[in-house]
N, C-alpha and C positions, 0 to 999 in steps of 0.2 A: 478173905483177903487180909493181910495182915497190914498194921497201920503202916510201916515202910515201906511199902510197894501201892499203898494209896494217895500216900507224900508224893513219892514220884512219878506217879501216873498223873496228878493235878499239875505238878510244874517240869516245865521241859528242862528246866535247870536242874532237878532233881538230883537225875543218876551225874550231871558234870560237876555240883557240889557234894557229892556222897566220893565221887571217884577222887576230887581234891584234896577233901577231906584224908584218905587212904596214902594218897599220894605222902602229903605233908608229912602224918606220921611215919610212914616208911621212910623220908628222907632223915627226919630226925631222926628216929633209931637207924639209920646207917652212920649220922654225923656223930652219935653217942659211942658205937661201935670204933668209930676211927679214931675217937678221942684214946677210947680204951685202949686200944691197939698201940698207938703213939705213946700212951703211958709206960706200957708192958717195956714197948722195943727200948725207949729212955732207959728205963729203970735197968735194963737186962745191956744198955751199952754203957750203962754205969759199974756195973758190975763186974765185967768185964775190962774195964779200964783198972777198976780198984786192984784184978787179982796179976793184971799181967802189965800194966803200965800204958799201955795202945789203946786207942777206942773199936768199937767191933766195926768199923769200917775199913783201916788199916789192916785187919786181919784177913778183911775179905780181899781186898785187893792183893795181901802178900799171897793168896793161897789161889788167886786167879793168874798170877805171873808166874808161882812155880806147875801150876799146870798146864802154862803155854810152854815153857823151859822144858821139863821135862814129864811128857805125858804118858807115859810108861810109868814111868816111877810112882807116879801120883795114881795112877789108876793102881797099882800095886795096893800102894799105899790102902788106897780106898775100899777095894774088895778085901784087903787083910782087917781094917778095922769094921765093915760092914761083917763080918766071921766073927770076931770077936762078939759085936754088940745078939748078934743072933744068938751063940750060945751063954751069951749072957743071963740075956732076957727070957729064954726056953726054960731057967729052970727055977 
């Protein structure tokens, strides 16, 4: 039997301080994760303000009103540049 599973066979706390334990760290690495994350999106709505003057929030909304506006068009739109990016990327 190995000394971990002798630990928690002596205390019934065992396995709910081991499972804590697991717990704690999984949250923390999700909170580091989110950190990262919120870095990236900053950095990438920065960038996008620098190159076009608008923050990437503005854009998304302009591009959710022209696809209530005209849905047709935007779907066009969408399948002609999703063609492009395919033969793009293929070669």
């Amino acid at each position: 039997m190995t000394q971990a599973n002798r630990r928690t066979e002596r205390s019934p706390e065992g396995w709910a301080g081991t499972t804590q334990n697991v717990a704690n760290d999984a949250a923390q690495k999700v909170t580091e994760g989110a950190s990262y994350v919120q870095g990236k999106l900053g950095a990438m709505d920065d960038t996008v303000r620098d190159y076009t003057g608008k923050p990437l929030g503005e854009w998304t909304e302009d591009i959710r009103a022209f696809m209530r506006e005209r849905p047709l068009t935007g779907a066009a739109v969408m399948l002609g540049a999703g063609y492009m990016a395919r033969k793009l990327l293929r070669r």
